[in-house]
N, C-alpha and C positions, 0 to 999 in steps of 0.2 A: 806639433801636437795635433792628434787627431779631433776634426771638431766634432761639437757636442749633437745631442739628437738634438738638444732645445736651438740651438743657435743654426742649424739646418732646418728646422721647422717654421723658423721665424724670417729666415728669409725665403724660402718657398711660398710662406701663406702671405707675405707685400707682396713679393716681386711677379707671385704666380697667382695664386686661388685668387684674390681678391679683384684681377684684372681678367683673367682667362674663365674664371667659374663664377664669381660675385660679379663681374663687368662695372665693378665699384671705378667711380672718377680719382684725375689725381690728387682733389684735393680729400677726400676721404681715404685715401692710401698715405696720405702725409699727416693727418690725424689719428689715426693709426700707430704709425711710426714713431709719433710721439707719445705717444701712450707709453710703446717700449721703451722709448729713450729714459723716461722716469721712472719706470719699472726699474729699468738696467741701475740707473743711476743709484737707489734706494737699494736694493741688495747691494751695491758695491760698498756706498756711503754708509750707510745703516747698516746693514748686516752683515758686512763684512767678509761680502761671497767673490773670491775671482771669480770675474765676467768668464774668463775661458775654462771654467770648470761649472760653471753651471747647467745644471741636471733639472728635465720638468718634474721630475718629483719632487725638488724643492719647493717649488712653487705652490705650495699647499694651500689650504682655505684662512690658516693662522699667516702664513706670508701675506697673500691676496689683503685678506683684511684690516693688515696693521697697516700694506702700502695706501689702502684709502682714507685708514686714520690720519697715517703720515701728509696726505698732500690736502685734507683740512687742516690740521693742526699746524702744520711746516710752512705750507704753501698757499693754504688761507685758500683754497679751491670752496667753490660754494656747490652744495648739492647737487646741482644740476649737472656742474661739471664732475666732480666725485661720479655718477651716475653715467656719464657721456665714457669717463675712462672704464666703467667696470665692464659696460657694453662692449667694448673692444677689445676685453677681455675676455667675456665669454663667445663673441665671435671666433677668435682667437682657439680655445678647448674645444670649439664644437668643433672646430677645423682635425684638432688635433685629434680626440676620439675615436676617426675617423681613421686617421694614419697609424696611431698606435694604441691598436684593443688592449694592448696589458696596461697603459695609464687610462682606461672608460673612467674606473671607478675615481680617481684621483678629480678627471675632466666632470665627473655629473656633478661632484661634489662643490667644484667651485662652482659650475653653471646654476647649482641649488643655492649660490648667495644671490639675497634679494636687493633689487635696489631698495635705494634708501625713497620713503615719501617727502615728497618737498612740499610747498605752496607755490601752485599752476598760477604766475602772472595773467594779468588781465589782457587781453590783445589790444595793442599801443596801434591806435589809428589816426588819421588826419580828419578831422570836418569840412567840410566843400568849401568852406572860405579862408580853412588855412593851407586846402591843399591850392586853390585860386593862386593867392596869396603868395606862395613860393613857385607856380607858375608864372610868374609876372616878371620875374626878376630878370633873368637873364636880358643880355642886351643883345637885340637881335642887329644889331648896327654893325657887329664883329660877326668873323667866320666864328670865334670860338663861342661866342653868345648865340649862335645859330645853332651850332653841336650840341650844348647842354638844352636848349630848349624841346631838342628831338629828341635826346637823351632822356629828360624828364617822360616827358609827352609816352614815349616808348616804354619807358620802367613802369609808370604806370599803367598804361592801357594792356600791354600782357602779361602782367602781376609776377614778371618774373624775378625769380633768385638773381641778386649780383654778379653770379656764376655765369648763368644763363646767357645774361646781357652782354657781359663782355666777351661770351665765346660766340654773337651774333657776326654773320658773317653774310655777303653782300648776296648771297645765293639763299641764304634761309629768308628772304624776304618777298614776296610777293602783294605787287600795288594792284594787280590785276584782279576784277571784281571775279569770286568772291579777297578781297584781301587779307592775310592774313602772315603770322611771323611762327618761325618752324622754331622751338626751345630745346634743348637738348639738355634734357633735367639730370637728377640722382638715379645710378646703375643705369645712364646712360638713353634712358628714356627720351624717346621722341615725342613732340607732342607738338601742335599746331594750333593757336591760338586767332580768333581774329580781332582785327585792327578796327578804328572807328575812321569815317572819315576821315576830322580833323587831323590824326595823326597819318594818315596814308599822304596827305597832300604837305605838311608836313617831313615825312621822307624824301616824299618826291622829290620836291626844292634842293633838299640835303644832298641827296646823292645826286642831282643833275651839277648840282654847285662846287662840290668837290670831285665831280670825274666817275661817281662807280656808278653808273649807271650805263656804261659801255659793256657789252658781255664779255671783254677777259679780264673783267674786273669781277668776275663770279667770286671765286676764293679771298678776296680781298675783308681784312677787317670793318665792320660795319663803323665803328665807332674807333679812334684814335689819339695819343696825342700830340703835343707837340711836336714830336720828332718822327712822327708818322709809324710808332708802333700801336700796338694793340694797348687799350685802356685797360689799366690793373683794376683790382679790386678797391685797393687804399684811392686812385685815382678817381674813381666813383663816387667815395666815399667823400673823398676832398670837394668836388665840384658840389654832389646834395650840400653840406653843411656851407659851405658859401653862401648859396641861396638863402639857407635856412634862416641865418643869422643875418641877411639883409630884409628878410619879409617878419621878421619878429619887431622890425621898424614900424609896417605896416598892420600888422596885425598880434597885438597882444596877446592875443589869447593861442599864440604860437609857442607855448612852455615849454611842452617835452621835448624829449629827447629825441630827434630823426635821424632813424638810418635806411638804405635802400631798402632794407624788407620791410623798414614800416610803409612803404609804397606797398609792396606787395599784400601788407594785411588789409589797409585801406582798401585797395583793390577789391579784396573775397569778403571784405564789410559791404562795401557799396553794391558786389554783385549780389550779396545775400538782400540786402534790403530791399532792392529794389524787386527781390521775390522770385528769381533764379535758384531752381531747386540746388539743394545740397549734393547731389551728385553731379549736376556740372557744374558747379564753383569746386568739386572736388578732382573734374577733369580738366577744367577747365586750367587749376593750379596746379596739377601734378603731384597731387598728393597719390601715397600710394595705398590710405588706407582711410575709409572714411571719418574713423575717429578721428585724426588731423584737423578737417575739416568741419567737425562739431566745435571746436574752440571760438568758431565764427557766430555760430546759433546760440552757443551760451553767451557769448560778449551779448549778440543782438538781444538775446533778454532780458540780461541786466538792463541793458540799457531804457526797455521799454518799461521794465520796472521800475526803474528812476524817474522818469517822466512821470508815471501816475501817483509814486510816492508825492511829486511836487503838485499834482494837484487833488491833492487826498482831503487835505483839507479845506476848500473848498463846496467836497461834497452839499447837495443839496437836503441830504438826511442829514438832520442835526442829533437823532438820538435813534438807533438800531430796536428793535424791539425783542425782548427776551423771550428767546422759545419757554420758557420755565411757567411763566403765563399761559400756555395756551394747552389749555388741561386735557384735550382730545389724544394732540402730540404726547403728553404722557403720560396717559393712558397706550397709546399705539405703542409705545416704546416699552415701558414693563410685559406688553403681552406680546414680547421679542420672544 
């Protein structure tokens, strides 16, 4: 059976646009992927369409929209995610437009559905005694307590993505003043962060103690595990919550929820507070648009707005005086 335009389209814009023209990473190509996988899945299950007959003109704005009813309603997807799949969908059309002008009008139509508005969570950060707090833990008496401690040390200090960290490698690191660790962000973005002492001398130790600190140890894994491969993301993931749930011993006031980018938000909180303009806490993270990096400056708000709510009443005015008394004032104000 000859294949379709849609099922040639769809593997062109993974396996090609999104690596050769987008220079999209693989894990945004595997998000992606599953977007179609559910797509596919939902015409086949739901609608009743052979996969090896499907045509992009089915895929219309009443398909489009019922599949993102279907994965609230079905799959209990929360808006954000609903939102995240319709995105890679119109990535997807605009690709397509592109290739084929006799679907434009088919391709503007779904691109004209809007996302859905959600409620923007608050940015989930650490405070300096609970980030302390789960820096303490590890036990530096073990190689492997020596690893997460540089591990930590390092997530935090270059605010980076999970992604990030674990693609670090013994050549993106530089101890030599100035110090600094090379990231290799989303669409594949280079970017160069620096280190603070503590964590330079820190590595040092690290890499002298396990060997990479010889030069044909350039290409080697920065960080590892047991079996001496590269540390996944879940493995990341495993080692923070360890800590986590040994310093909520120590420190109560350790509630929320921790994941490695709540390092990262901590990170672009504490460099905003301390009064590092908004554009480099916005290069500094690799953001690639500064709105991103205003979600920092609203959190910092609130937050300073909460402080004064707490000491609001306290004030030294006990009773505000009524402009409506002061008869000049309205006088000035009727001969507006």
């Amino acid at each position: 059976m000859k294949p379709t335009q849609f099922s040639i389209h769809v593997t062109n814009f993974l396996t090609h646009y999104l690596v050769a023209q987008r220079n999209a990473s693989p894990n945004t190509i595997k998000a992606y992927r599953d977007v179609f996988t559910l797509l596919l899945r939902f015409c086949r299950d739901v609608r009743g369409i052979a996969l090896e007959r499907l045509q992009i003109k089915q895929i219309d704005v009443a398909l489009v929209e019922a599949f993102l009813d279907y994965l609230g309603e079905e799959r209990h997807c929360s808006l954000r995610t609903r939102n995240h799949r319709l995105s890679a969908l119109h990535a997807f059309f605009r690709y397509v437009q592109s290739e084929e002008p006799d679907h434009m009008l088919l391709c503007q139509r779904i691109l004209a559905i809007p996302v859905r508005k959600h409620a923007h969570k608050n940015v989930q950060y650490l405070s300096k005694d609970s980030l302390a707090a789960i820096f303490a833990q590890p036990d530096l008496c073990s190689c492997d307590g020596r690893r997460d401690a540089v591990l930590l040390s390092v997530l935090y200090d270059t605010g980076a993505r999970v992604q990030e960290l674990i693609d670090l490698s013994v050549g993106d690191i530089r101890l030599d003043s100035p110090a600094q660790v090379r990231l290799m962000g989303k669409g594949r973005k280079a970017r160069a962060v620096p280190i603070m002492e503590v964590t330079v001398q820190l590595l040092r130790n690290y890499m002298h103690e396990i060997g990479l600190d010889r030069p044909e140890q350039f290409g080697q894994s920065l960080f590892r595990n047991g079996r001496g491969e590269r540390l996944s993301r879940s493995g990341v993931r495993y080692i923070l919550q360890k800590y986590v749930m040994k310093a909520r011993g120590t420190c109560p006031s350790l509630s929320q929820d921790v994941s490695p980018h709540t390092f990262r938000h901590t990170k672009g909180m504490h460099l905003l507070q301390s009064e590092v303009p908004l554009v480099i806490v916005r290069d500094f993270l690799g953001h690639g648009d500064l709105k991103t990096t205003q979600i920092y400056a609203r959190a910092n708000i609130e937050m300073k707005r909460a402080a004064l709510e707490k000491v609001g009443d306290s004030s030294p005015v006990s009773e505000l005086p009524s402009w409506q008394q002061d008869k000049d004032l309205l006088q000035w104000l009727k001969a507006l």
